[in-house]
C-alpha positions in Angstrom: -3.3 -56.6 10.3 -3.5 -59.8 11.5 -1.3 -63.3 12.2 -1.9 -64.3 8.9 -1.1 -61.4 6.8 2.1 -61.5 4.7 2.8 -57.5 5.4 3.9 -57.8 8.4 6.1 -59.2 10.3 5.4 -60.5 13.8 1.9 -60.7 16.0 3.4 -61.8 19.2 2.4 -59.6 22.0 4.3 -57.1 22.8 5.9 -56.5 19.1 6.6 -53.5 16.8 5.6 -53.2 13.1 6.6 -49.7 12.0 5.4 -48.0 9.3 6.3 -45.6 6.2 3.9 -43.6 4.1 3.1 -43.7 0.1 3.9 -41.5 -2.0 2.1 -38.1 -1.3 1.8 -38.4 2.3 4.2 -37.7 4.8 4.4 -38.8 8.5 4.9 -42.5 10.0 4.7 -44.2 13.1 4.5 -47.9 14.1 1.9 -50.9 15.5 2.2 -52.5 19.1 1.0 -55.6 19.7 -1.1 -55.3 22.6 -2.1 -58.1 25.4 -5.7 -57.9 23.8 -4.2 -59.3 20.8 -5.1 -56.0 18.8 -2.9 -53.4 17.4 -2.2 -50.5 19.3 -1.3 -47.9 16.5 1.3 -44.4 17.1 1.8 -41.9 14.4 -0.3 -41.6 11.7 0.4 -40.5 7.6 -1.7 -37.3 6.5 -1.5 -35.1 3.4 0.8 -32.7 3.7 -1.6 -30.2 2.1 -4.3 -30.1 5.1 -1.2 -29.2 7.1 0.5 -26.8 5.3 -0.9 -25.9 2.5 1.3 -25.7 -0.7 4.8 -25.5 0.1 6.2 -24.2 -3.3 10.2 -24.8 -2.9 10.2 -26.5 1.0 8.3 -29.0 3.0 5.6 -29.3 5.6 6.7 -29.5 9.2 4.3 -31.7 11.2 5.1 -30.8 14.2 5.4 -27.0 13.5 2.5 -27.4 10.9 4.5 -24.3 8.9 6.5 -25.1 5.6 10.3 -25.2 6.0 11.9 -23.5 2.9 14.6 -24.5 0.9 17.5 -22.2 0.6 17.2 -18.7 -0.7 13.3 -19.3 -0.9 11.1 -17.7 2.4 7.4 -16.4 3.3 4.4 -18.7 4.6 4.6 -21.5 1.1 8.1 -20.0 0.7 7.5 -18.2 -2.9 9.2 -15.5 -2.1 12.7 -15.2 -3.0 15.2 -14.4 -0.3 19.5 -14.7 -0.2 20.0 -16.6 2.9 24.0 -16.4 4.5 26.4 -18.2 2.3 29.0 -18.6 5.2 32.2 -16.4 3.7 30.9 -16.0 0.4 29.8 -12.0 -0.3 26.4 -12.1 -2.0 26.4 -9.1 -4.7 22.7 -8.0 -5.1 21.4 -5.9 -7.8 17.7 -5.8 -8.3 15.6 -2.9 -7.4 14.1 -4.8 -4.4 14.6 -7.9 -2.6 15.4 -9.5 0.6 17.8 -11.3 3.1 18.0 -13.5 5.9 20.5 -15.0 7.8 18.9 -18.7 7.5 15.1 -19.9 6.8 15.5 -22.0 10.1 14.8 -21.2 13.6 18.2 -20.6 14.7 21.7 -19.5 13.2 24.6 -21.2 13.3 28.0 -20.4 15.2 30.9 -19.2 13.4 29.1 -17.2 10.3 30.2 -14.2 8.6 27.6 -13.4 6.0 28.4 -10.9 3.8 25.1 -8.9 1.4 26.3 -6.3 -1.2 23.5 -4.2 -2.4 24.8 -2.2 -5.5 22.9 0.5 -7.1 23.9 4.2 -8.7 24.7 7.3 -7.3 21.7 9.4 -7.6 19.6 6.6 -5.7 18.8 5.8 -2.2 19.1 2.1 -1.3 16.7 1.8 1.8 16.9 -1.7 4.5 14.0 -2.2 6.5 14.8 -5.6 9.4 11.7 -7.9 10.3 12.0 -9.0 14.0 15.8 -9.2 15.3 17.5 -11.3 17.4 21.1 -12.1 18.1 23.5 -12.5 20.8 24.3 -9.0 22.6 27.4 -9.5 23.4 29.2 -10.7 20.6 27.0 -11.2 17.3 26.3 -8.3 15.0 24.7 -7.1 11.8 26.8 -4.1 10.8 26.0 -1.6 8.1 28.2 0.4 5.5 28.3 2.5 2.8 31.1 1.2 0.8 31.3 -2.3 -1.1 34.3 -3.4 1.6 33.8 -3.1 5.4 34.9 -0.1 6.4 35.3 1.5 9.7 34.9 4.7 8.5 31.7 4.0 6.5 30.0 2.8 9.3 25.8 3.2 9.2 24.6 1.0 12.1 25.5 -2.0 14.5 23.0 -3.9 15.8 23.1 -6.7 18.5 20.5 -8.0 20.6 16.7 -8.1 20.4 15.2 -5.5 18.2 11.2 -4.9 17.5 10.7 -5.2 13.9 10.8 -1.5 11.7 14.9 -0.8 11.8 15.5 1.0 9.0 18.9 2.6 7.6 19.9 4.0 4.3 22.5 4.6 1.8 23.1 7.0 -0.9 26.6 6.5 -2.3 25.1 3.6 -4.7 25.9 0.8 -1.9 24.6 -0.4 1.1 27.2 -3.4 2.6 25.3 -6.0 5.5 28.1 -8.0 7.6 26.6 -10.4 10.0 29.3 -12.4 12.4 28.8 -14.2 15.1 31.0 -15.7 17.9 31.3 -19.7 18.7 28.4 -19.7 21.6 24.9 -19.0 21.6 22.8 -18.7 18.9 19.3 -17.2 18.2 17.1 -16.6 15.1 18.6 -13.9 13.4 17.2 -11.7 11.1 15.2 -11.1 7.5 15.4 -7.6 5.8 13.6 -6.4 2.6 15.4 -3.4 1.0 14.3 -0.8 -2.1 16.6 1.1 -4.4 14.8 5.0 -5.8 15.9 7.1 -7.5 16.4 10.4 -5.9 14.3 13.4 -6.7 17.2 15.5 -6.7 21.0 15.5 -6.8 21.4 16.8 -2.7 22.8 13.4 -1.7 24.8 12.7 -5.0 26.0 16.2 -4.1 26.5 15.2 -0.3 28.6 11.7 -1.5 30.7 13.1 -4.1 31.6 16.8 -2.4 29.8 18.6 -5.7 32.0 16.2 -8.4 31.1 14.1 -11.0 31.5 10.8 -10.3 35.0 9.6 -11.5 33.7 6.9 -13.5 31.4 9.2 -15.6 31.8 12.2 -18.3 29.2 14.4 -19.5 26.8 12.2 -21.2 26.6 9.7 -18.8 26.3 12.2 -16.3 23.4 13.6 -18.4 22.2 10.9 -18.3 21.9 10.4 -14.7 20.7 13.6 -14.1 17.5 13.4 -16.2 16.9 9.3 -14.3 16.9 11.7 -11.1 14.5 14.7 -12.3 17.7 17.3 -12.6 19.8 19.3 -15.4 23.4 18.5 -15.7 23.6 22.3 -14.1 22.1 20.9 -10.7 24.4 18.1 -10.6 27.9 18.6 -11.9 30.1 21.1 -10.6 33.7 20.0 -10.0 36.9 20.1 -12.9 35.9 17.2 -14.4 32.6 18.6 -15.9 34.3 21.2 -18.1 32.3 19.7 -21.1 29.4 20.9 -19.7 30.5 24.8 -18.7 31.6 24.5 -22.6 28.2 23.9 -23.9 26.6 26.8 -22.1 25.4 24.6 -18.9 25.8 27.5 -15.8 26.9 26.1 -12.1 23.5 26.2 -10.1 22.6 28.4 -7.6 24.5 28.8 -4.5 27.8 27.1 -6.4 30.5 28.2 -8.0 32.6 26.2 -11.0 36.1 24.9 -9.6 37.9 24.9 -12.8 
């Protein structure tokens, strides 16, 4: 730049010209005139892609030199889909895999309570595995049921504090319920979790979760049904009052059970 130059708009020493980026580029930073009569430049525009790489659905951080996703998107260029807290709104999840995170930035807020319903089948095993975790001790807590509601009875886990990464827990009733709250002081970064629904390779925990009935929702065929998804006979699975149909086609109570008609 120089006195003459229409772009800018003082040459005097000791003034400012600051500066934007075009299109493409990101960063900024401004001119100082300096005693010398030359420009003294701070900050500087760079593509974003010598940085950071590709950020698919987010930005590059400069000053981090990572992306920063954009909601329910995480991983290094933030392609992988994620369900981030949506602050008193239960998130009802049904794919066979996924994850969730409390928030894709470096610290929670105060005041949430997230709410992640994993729903599956009986006959499967829904399985949470938690990255790093990190949350206030005293006071803010990722706590796990079995049921779609919270429920004190249904209870898995509570976790609070700072955890290595690896926590796993499980559920076989055909739900798996996250709760994270958090007080109003102090904050940290939370957590990310990647869960898995299988199917079981046999009927012990849909026999553990429904004390050796047929699920109430379900009559023979559908039951059938089930059974064969899981590698078992309808003889393995269904043993309570409500599978007559079955003892009337033949079907026999397997071994070590006996029908309650």
């Amino acid at each position: 730049p120089n006195a003459t130059s229409p772009r800018y708009w003082a040459t005097t020493y000791g003034s400012v010209c600051t500066f934007g980026c075009v299109e493409g580029f990101v960063g900024g930073g401004s001119l100082y005139c300096s005693s010398s009569g030359q420009w003294s430049p701070s900050g500087s525009c760079v593509d974003p892609l010598l940085v950071c790489g590709v950020c698919v659905h987010g930005q590059c951080d400069l000053v981090s030199r990572k992306c920063v996703c954009t909601a329910d998107w995480t991983g290094p260029n933030c392609t992988e889909r994620s369900y981030w807290c949506t602050n008193g709104q239960p998130r009802v999840l049904r794919e066979a895999s996924g994850i969730i995170q409390v928030t894709g930035r470096d610290l929670y807020d105060n005041g949430l309570y997230c709410q992640w319903q994993i729903a599956s089948t009986p006959g499967t095993t829904i399985t949470l595995t938690f990255g790093a975790f990190s949350s206030e001790s005293c006071c803010d807590f990722a706590r796990v049921y079995s049921t779609p509601t919270p429920n004190n009875d249904a209870i898995l886990v509570t976790y609070g504090g700072t955890y290595p990464a690896g926590l796993t827990v499980s559920s076989t009733s055909g739900t798996l319920l996250v709760v994270f709250s958090t007080d109003v002081s102090v904050v940290s970064s939370g957590f990310t979790a990647r869960w898995t629904i299988a199917v079981n390779s046999n009927c012990s925990a849909w026999l553990a979760e429904d004390r050796n009935q047929c699920p109430a929702d379900t009559v023979s065929n559908a039951s059938a049904t089930l059974c064969a998804a899981s590698g078992c006979t309808a003889m393995d699975c269904c043993y309570g009052s409500r599978c007559s149909a079955w003892f009337g086609l033949g079907h026999q109570c397997g071994s070590g059970y006996a029908r309650n008609a």
